[in-house]
C-alpha positions in Angstrom: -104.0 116.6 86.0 -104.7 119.8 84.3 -102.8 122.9 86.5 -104.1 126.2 85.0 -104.9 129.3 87.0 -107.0 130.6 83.9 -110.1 129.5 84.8 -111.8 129.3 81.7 -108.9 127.8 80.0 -108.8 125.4 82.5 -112.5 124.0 81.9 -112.2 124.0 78.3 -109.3 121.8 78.2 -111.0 119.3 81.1 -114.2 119.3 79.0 -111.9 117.8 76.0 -109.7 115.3 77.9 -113.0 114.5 80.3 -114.6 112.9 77.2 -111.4 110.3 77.1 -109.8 110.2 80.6 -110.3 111.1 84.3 -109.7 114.5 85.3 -108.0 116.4 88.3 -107.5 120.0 88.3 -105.5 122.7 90.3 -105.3 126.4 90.1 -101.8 126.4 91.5 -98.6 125.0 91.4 -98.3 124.9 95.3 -102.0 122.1 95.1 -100.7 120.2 92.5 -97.9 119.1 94.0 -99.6 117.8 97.1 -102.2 116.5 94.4 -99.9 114.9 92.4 -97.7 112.9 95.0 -101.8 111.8 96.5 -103.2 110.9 93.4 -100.0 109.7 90.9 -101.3 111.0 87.9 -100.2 110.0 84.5 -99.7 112.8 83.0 -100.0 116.6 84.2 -100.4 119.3 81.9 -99.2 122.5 83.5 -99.0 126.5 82.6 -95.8 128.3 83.3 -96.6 131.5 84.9 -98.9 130.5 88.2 -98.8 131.9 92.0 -97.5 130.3 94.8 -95.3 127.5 92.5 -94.5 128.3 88.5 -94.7 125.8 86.2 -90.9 125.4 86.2 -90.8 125.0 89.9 -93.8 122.6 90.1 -91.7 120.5 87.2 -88.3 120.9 89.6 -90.4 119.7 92.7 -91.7 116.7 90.5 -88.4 115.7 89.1 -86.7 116.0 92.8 -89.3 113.8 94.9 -89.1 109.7 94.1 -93.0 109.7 94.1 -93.6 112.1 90.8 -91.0 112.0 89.0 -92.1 109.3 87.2 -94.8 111.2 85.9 -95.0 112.8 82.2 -95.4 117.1 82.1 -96.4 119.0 79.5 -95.9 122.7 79.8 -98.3 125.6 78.6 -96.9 128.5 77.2 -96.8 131.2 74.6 -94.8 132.7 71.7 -92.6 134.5 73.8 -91.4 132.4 76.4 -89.2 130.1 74.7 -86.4 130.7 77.6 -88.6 129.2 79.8 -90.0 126.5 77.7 -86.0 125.4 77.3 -85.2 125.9 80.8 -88.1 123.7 82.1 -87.6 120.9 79.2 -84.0 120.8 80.8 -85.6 120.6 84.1 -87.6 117.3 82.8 -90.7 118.1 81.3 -91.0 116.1 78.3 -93.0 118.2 75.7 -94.4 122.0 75.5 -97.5 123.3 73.8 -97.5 126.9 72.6 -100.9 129.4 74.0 -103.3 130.0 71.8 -103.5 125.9 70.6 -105.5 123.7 68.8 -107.3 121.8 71.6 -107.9 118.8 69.4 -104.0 119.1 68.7 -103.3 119.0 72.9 -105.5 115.7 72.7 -103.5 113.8 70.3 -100.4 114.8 72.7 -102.2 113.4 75.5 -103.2 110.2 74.3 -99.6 109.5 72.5 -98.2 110.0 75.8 -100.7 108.1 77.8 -100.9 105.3 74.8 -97.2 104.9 76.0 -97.3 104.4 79.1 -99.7 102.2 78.9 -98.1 99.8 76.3 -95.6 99.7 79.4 -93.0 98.4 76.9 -90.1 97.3 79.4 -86.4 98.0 78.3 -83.3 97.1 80.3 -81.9 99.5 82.3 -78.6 100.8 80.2 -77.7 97.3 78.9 -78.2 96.2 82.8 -80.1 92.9 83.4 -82.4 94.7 85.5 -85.7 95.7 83.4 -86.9 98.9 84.1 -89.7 101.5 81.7 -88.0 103.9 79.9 -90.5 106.0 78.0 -89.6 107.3 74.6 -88.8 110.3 74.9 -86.2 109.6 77.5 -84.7 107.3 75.0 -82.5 109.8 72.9 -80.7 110.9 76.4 -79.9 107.4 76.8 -78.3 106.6 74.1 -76.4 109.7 74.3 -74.9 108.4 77.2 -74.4 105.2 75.4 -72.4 106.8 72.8 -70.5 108.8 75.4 -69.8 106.2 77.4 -68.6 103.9 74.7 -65.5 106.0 73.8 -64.4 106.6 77.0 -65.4 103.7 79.4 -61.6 102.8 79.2 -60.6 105.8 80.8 -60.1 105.3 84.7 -60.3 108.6 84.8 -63.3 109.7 83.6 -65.6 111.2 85.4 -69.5 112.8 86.1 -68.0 116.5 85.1 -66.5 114.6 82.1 -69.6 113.1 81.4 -71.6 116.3 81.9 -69.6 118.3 80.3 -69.7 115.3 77.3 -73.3 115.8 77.3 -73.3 119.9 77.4 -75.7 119.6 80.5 -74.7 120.8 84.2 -73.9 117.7 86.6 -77.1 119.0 88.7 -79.2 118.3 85.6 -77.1 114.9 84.4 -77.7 114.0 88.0 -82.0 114.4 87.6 -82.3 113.0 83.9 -79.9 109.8 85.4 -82.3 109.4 88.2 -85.0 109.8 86.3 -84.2 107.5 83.4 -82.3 104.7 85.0 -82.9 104.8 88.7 -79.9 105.8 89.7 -76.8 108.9 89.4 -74.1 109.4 87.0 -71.4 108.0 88.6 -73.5 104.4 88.8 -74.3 105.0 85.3 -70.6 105.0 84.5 -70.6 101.3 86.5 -73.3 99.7 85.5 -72.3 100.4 82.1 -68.2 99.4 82.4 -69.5 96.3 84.1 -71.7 94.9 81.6 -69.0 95.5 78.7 -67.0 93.5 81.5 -69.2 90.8 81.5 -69.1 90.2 77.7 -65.3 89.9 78.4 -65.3 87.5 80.5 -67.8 85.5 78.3 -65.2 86.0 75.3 -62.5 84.0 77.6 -60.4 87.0 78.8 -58.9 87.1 82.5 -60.4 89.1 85.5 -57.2 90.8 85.7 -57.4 91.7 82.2 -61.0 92.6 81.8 -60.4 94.7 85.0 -58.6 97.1 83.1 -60.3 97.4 79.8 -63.4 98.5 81.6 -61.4 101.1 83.7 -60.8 99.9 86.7 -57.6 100.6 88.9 -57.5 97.4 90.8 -58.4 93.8 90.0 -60.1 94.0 94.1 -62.3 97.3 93.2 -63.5 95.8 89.9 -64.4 92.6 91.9 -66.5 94.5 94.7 -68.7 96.4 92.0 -69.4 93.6 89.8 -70.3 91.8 92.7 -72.7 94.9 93.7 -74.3 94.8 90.4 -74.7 91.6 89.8 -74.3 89.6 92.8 -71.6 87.4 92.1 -67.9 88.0 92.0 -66.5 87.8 88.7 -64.7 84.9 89.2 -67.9 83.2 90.4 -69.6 84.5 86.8 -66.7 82.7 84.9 -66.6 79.6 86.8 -70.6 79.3 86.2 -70.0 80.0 82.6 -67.4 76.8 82.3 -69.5 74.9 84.2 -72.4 75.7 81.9 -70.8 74.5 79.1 -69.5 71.5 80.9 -73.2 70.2 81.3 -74.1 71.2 77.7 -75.2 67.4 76.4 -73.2 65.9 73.8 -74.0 66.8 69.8 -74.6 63.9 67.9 -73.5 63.7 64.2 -76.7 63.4 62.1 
């Protein structure tokens, strides 16, 4: 989706892309949005300064509703609006091209991006068992969290301003990128992540009770419950399939 209320700048760039992919176009940032949560795009490429919704608020609107903000933006915008470019990369858009461009340069953006998605190279979900796309460029913001996280997963006590603040980020921002990356807030983020470092705990031989408060749990009965939630078995349960798995192993015979 190209979303440019500069007519002329708008065609050229759709005659380009047209050559390589299908085209939808909107003058506004108001009709894209209703455009884009119709058609699911998989990319949009989208100036700043438009009426009725800016670029940043089109990217905000995106970000916020489950049925776009899956999808890839790349802002328009010139020399001197580098406030703006920073504001709405923070808001989620992944990459920024800078008025006047290259257009042959904006296609090899596009089809990185869209070469991508389509190699739909499936990642788990922060460590999680559950499998879930994480494009690239959401990558370093993960493992952000994964360095974070590993130095203070311990802590009971930390929390989503910690992590925000960890992060240099505002927890209204942590809270979109989380969303947007994983499928889920902060504070599950913290979980998810405690729980499988639990799990390789329990796999080294360690106690529920013990492995309860390495991870940064308060009570033995809270740890229990969450694991559970994540991954559908109490802890115990998880151990006692482990043994029971090795029980059934078949003998090794000397050779």
């Amino acid at each position: 989706m190209i979303v440019e209320d500069n007519r002329l700048l708008r065609q050229l760039i759709t005659e380009v892309l047209s050559e390589h992919y299908n085209i939808i176009e909107a003058d506004n940032g108001k009709s894209a949005l209703n455009m884009a949560i119709e058609h699911q795009p998989n990319l949009i490429i989208t100036d700043i300064y438009m009426p009725y919704l800016n670029g940043l608020q089109l990217v905000e609107a995106l970000v916020g509703n489950t049925q776009t903000r899956h999808i890839p933006v790349i802002l328009i915008s010139t020399e001197d609006q580098k406030v703006k470019i920073n504001e709405g990369m923070d808001l989620g858009a992944i990459d920024y091209i800078i008025k006047p461009f290259d257009i042959d340069f904006l296609l090899r953006k596009v089809q990185n991006i869209i070469n991508v998605i389509s190699s739909q190279q499936a990642i788990p979900a922060h460590n999680s068992t559950t499998y879930r796309y994480i494009a690239p460029f959401h990558l370093a913001f993960s493992k952000k969290i994964d360095k974070l996280l590993k130095e203070y997963y311990r802590d009971p006590n930390f929390s989503v301003t910690d992590m925000a603040k960890g992060l240099a980020t505002s927890e209204r921002q942590l809270q979109r990128k989380c969303n947007d990356v994983f499928g889920y807030g902060p504070a599950k983020a913290i979980k998810v992540y405690r729980l499988n470092i639990a799990k390789d705990y329990l796999r080294s031989g360690l106690s529920v009770t013990i492995t309860a408060e390495l991870v940064g749990f308060y009570t033995q009965s809270y740890f229990s419950k969450c694991f559970k939630e994540i991954f559908g078995v109490t802890p115990r349960k998880f151990v006692n399939e482990l043994s029971n798995h090795t029980t059934e192993l078949p003998e090794q015979k000397t050779v």
